[in-house]
N, C-alpha and C positions, 0 to 999 in steps of 0.2 A: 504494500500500500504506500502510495507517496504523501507525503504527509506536507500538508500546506500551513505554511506561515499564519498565525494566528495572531491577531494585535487583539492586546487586552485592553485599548486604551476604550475613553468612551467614541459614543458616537461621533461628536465631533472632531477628537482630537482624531479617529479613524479618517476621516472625508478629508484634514489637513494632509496627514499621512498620503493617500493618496494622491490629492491636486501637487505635492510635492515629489512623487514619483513620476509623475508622467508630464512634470511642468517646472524645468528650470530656473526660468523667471520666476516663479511663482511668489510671491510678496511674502507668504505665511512661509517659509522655508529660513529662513533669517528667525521671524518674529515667533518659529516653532523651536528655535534649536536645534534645525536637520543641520547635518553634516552634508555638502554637497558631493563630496565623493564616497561617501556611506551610503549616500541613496542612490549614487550610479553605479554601484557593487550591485548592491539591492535589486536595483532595477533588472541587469543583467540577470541577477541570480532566478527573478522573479518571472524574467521573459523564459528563461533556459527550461525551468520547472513547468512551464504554462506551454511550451512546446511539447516538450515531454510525454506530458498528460495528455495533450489532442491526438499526439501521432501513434498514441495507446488507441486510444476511444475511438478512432477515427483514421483508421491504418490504410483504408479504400483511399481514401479522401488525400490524404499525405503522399502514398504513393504514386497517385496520378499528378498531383504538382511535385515542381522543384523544391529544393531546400530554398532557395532565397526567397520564394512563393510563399513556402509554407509559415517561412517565420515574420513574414509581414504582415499575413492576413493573422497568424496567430497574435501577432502587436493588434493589431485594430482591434480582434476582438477583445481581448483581455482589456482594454480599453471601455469596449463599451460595455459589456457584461464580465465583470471580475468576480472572481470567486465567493462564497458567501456560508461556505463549511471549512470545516478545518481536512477537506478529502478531495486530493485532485480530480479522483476516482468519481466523483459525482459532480461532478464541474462540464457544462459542453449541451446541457440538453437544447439553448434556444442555438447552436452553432449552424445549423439546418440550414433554417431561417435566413442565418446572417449571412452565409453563402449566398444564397438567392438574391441579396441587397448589392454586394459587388461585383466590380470586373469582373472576375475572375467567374463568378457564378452566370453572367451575363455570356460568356466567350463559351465556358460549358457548361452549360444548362443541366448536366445530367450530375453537375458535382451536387447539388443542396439535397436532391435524391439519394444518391450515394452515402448523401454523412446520415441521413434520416434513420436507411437502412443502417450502416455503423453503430447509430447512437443505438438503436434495438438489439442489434446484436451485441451489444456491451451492456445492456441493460437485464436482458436472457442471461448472457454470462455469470454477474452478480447477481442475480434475480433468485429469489428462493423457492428451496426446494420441493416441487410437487410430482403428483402421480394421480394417477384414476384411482378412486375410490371403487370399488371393486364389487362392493355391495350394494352403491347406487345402480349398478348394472339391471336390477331386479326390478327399475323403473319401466324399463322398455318393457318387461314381459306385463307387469300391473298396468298400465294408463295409457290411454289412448295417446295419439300424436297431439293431439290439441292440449293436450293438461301437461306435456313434458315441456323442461325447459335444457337446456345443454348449456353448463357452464363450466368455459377453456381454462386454459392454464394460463395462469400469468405472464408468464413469458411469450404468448401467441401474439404475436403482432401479425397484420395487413395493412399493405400498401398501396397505395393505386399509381400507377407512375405512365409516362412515355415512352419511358427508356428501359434498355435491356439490364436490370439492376441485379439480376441471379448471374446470366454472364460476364457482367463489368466481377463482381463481389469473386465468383469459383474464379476465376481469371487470376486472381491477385491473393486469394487464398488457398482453394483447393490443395490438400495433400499429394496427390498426382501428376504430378508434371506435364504430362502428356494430356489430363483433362486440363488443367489449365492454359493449354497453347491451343485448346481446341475452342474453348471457353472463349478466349481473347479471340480466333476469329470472328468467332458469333457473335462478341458484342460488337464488332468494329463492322459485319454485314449490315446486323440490327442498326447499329447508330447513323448508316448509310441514309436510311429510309427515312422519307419525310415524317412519319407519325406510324407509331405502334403502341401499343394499350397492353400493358402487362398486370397482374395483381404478384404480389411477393407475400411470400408469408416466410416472418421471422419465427423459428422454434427453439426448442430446446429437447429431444427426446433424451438424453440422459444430462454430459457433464457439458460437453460442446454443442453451441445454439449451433442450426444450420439455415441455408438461404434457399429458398427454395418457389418458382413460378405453378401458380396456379390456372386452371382453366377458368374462363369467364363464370359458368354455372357452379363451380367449387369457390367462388369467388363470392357472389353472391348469395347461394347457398349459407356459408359461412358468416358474412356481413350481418345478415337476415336474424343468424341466431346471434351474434356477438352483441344485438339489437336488444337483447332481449328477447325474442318473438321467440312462438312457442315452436316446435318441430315439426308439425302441421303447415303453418305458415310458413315457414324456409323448406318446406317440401313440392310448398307450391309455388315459388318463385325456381324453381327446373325444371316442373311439371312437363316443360314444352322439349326439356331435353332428351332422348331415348337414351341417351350414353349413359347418361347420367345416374349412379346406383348407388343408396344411401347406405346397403350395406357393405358394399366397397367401400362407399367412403369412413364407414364407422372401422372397419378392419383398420385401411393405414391413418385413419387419428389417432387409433388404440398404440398401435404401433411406434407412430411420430410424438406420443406424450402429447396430444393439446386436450385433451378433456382433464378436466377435474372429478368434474362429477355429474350426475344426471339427478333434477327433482321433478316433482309435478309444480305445476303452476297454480 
């Protein structure tokens, strides 16, 4: 765990602290007792840690830009959103967002997506431990579709994106070499094409989350009940699909870990 610098002063003498790290001029730097070359140690130490941390959380994201890329936008953001726990490790959720505000997110569009996915896959990673309850099972055999409700794992994120965010992610992670060269063509065909509609779902079937493209009807299907709506209702929103088979789908959720648990409504 990295453990981030904690100022115990109060509020305000925190906000001085600050306007004095990221502002040389700054009048209250004198009038505080800062040291000028103490807070540009600081400073440095403070950027170097705040790198560190994103290129953890955010390894997609870091390894598609440059080092001089990475530690600029990491300057901006640490700027406009700085930390506010003593855990680097929980630091980065609005980074998304902030991507999609500059340059850089502007030139590649598919980067704010990328950290999205990252920020879910670092948050399944630290995310706590669950499993199917095993005796809610005995819902499906008692209550009809309309009285069940299916609720996921925590760690089950869904995405809706543009972009090929399962092939960008296996490309840059995957254990296999040869899937990830195969992966990086696919995203670089996909990113070709003027517009493609993907869903992503973040998981965790045991210790390692995985990344993974869903079908439009497992997509919505899934949306439907993450909704709350009962299993009746997300049964009817694929009705129109024939592929489509719920005990399949129940087989690899059991398998992939996204249920918790099954009630009646």
């Amino acid at each position: 765990m990295i453990e981030l610098f904690e100022n115990k002063s109060g509020g305000d003498d925190q906000q001085i602290l600050l306007e004095a790290i990221w502002n040389d001029e700054s009048p209250e730097i004198n009038k505080a007792g800062f040291n000028k070359q103490g807070l540009d140690i600081y400073r440095r130490n403070l950027l170097a840690n705040a790198q560190r941390a994103l290129s953890i959380s955010f390894p997609t994201v870091f390894e598609l830009l440059g080092s001089s890329i990475s530690k600029n936008i990491t300057y901006q953001f640490l700027r406009l959103s700085p930390p506010s726990q003593g855990d680097w490790s929980q630091w980065g959720k609005g980074f998304s967002h902030f991507i999609s505000t500059i340059e850089e997110g502007y030139r590649y569009p598919y980067l704010a997506d990328c950290a999205a996915v990252d920020w879910h896959v670092h948050c399944a990673l630290h995310g706590i431990d669950q499993s199917l309850d095993q005796s809610s099972l005995q819902t499906l055999v008692n209550s009809e579709p309309e009285h069940i409700e299916i609720v996921f794992n925590q760690n089950v994120k869904l995405l809706k994106t543009h972009y090929p965010l399962t092939e960008i992610f296996q490309a840059h992670h995957h254990d296999d070499e040869l899937h990830r060269e195969v992966a990086m063509i696919k995203a670089q065909k996909l990113l070709a094409k003027e517009s493609i509609e993907q869903m992503v779902m973040i998981y965790r079937p045991e210790f390692k989350p995985e990344v993974s493209t869903l079908t439009a009807s497992e997509g919505a299907f899934m949306l439907c009940l993450m909704a709350g709506n009962s299993l009746e209702q997300a049964l009817n929103t694929v009705k129109s699909d024939r592929s489509f088979s719920f005990e399949q789908w129940l087989l690899t959720a059991i398998e992939r870990n996204l249920i918790n648990y099954f009630k009646e409504k």
